[in-house]
N, C-alpha and C positions, 0 to 999 in steps of 0.2 A: 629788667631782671636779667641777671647775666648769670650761666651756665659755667662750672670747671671742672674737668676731671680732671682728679690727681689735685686738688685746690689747695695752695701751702696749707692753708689753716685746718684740712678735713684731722689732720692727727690728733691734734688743737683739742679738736670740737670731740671727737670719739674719746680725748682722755676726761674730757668735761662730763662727757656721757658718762662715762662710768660712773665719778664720783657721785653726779646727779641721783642715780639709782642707788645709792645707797643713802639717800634721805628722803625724807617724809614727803609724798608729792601734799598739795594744798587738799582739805577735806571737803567733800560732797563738792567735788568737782564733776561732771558726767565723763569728761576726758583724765589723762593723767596727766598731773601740769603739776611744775614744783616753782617756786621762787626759789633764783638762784641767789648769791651773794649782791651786795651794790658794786657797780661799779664808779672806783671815783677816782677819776682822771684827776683831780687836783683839791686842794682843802675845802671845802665845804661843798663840794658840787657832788652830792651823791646821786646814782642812776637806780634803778631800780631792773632787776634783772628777772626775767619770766621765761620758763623754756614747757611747751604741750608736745609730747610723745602722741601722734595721730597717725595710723599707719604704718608706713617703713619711714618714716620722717621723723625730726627731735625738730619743733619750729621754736628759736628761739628770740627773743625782742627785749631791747634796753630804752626803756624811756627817758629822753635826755630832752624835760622841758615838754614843749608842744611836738618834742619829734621822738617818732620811734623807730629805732632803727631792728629791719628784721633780718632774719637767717635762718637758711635750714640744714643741717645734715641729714642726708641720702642713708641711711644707717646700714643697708648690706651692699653699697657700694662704694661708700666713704666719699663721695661728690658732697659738694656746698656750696648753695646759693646764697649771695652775698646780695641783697636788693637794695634799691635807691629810695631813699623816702621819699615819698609826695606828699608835702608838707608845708610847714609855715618857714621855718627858717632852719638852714642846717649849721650847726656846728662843727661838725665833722663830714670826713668825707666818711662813705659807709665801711668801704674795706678798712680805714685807716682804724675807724672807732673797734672792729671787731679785733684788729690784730693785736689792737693795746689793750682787750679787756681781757681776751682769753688767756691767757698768764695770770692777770688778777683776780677773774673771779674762779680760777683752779686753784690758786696758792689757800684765796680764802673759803673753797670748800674745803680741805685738807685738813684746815684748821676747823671749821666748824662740827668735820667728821669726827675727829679726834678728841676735842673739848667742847664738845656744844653747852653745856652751861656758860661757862668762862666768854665762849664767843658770843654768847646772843648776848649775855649783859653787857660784853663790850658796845656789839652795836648798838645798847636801847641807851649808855651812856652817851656816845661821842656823837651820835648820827644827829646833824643840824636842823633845826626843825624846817627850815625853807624846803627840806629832805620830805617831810612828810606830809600825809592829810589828816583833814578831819571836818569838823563842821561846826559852824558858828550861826547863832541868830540872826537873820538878815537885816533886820532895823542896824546891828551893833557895825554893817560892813557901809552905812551910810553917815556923811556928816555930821557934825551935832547939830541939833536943833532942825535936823532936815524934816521939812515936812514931808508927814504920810499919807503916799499919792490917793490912795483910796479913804477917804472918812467913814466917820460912823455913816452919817448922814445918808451918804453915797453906799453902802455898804446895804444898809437897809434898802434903799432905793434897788439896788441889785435884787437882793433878797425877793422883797414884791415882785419886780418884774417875772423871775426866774417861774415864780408862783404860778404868776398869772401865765404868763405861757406855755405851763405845765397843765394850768386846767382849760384851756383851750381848742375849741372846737378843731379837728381836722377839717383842712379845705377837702372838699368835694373834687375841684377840679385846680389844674396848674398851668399856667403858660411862659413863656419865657418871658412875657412884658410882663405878668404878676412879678415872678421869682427877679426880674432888675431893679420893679417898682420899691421892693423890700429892701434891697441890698443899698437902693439908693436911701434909703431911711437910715440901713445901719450906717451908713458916709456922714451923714449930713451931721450924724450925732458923733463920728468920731472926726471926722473932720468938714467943719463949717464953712471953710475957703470954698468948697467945693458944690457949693448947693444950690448955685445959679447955673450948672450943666444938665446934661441931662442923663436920666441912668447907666444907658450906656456907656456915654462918655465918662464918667466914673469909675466905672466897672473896667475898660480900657486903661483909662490910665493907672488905679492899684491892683486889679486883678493880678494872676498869675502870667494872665496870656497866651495858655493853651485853653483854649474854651473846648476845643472836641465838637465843635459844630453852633453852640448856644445861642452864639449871637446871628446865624444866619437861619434860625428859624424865625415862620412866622409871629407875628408877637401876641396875637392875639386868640393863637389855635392851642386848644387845651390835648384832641387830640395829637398834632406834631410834636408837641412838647412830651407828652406818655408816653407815643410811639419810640422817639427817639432817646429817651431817659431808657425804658426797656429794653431796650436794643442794645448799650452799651458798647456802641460805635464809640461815645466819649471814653473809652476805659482805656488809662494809660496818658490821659489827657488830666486838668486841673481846673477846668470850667467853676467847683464848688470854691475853690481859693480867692478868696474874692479882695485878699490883702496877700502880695507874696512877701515870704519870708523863708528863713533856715532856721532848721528844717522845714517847718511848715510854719505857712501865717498864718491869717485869719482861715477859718472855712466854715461857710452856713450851706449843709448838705441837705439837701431833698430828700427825705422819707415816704415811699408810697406803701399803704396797706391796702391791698385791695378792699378788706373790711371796711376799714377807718377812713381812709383817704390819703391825704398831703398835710407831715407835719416837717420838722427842720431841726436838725441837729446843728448848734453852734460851737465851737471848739478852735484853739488857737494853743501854737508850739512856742514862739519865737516870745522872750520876756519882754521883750521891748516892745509888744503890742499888747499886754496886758489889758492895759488900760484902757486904749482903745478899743478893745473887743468887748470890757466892762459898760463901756457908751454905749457900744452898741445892742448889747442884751437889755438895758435898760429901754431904748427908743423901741427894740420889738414887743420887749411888755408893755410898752404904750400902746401899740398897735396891735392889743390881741393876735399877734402872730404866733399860733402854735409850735413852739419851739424850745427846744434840752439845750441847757450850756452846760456843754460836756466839760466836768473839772471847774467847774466852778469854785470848789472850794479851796481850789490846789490855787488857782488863779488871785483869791481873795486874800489867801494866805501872806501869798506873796507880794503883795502890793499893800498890805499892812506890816509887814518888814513880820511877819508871826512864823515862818517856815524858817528849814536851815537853808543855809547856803555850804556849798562843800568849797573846804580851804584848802590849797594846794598848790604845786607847781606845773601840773598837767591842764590841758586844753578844760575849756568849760570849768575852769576851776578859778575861786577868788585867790589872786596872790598873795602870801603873806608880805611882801613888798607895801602890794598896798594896801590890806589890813593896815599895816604900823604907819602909812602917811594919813590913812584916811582918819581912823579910830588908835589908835596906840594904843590904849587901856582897852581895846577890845579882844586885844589878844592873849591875855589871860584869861577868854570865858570861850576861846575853842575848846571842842573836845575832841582830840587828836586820837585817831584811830591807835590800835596795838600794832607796836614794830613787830613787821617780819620776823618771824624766825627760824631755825631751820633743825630741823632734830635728824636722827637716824631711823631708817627706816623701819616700817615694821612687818613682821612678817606677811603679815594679810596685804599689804600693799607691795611688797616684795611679789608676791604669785601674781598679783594685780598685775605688773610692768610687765612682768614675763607674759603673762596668758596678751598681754598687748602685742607686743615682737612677737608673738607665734602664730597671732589671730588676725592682730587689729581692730577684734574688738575691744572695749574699754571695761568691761564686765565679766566677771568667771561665768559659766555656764552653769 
């Protein structure tokens, strides 16, 4: 991030500031944040433009694809930071991308202040859908005829297990050779190559790799194992991630109730271990292992293609690209969000920006 005073574009960015404040910031926002105009550096390539008033600051950011480019003006000194994305791929360089938009997205506040009817139906006609989001059925973003990874069969089999490790006794007592012995169950059931090792060696090779100490306690001491669960010397470590992934992979976390005992929450981020984590809740209801599969439903959902998926041109978004090569007829059954649009301001949010510039809090008193 690089610093300027006196920055060609601060004049830029404070004539952008005004216009900004005189339209409607976004509703039940907790900050004041308005979408600004798109910026579109060429035919069909629209950006999406977002500016939050926090403090003495205007931070503003242009989504072009997986990358977002950011900026702030300094508002009672007229300074601008101009920042570098850390990102997947850039297209522009960052001072280049602000200097081309500030001209366009002022020209096209101007216009949206002046005619906002006329203007927002322009942009809900011309703006290209690869432009925008929305959400589609997950089966409808898979080939035809793709089998669905989770079955009834299997489905039910979840179901039982989840049961049954819901109605299952809490352990009494925990040691680190129990809690590998387990983990080596959940492996064997997601993956079988694996089941001539032994649990440790498992656990090493897909864990996270920050154990927090796990693997160098006793294996067979139920107190070392409480002591040191208690102590939370592991905290800031990954010892319960017993598959890594991003954000997070698999994780079968240790629960102590002093009441009840030792029971296990199981939980998984990453899509693409869905299923495998599905294996493995099922091999712990075999083994009456007390234990919650956290989101289970969300999990089930999704691996019978029954959730949405969100369709878009932003990161963690299905592309309409490849909607149209995977499914082609499945892109007349998105349901594409409302275009932005952009009104004039009102007065209760007019006192709102101002009591912001006076205070920097985001609320009247």
């Amino acid at each position: 991030m690089k610093r300027h005073d006196n920055h060609p574009l601060s004049a830029q960015y404070a004539a952008l500031f005004a216009l900004l404040k005189e339209t409607e910031p976004i509703a039940e926002k907790y900050d004041v944040e308005w979408w600004g105009p798109y910026f579109i550096p060429r035919a069909r390539q629209w950006h999406r433009s977002r500016f939050r008033l926090y403090g003495g600051g205007l931070y503003g950011s242009i989504e072009a694809g997986w990358t977002t480019y950011s900026s702030t003006l300094f508002i009672s000194t007229g300074d601008v930071v101009i920042e570098s994305p850390s990102n997947y791929s850039m297209a522009w360089e960052a001072q280049a991308l602000w200097t081309s938009a500030f001209p366009q997205l002022t020209r096209r506040l101007k216009v949206a202040i002046g005619n906002p009817d006329v203007f927002n139906r322009r942009v809900r006609r011309l703006i290209p859908f690869e432009a925008r989001t929305g959400r589609v059925v997950r089966k409808w973003t898979w080939p035809k005829r793709a089998r669905t990874p989770l079955s009834k069969m299997e489905l039910s089999r979840l179901e039982s297990a989840c049961e049954r490790g819901e109605r299952a006794d809490s352990w009494n007592s925990l040691t680190s050779g129990k809690y590998l012995e387990i983990v080596g169950r959940a492996y064997d059931a997601a993956y079988p190559d694996m089941r001539n090792l032994a649990a440790s060696e498992k656990y090493s090779s897909k864990a996270d790799g920050r154990h927090g100490g796990l693997l160098l306690l006793p294996v067979q001491d139920a107190r070392a194992f409480r002591d040191w669960y208690m102590s939370k010397t592991w905290s800031g470590t990954h010892p319960w991630e017993i598959v890594f992934g991003h954000p997070h992979g698999v994780l079968l976390s240790p629960f102590h109730d002093p009441k009840a005992g030792w029971r296990f929450h199981l939980s998984v981020d990453s899509p693409g271990l869905f299923l495998q984590t599905v294996k493995m809740a099922i091999a712990l209801g075999d083994a009456s292992v007390p234990f919650m599969f956290d989101g289970k439903d969300r999990v089930a959902s999704a691996l019978r293609g029954a959730d949405l998926v969100e369709v878009g041109p932003f990161y963690d978004q299905f592309s309409l690209a490849d909607l149209r090569d995977v499914r082609p007829e499945a892109v007349d059954r998105v349901e594409w969000d409302p275009v932005v649009e952009i009104h004039p301001v009102s007065e209760a949010q007019r006192d709102r920006v101002s009591h912001v510039l006076r205070t920097g809090s985001p609320f009247l008193s």
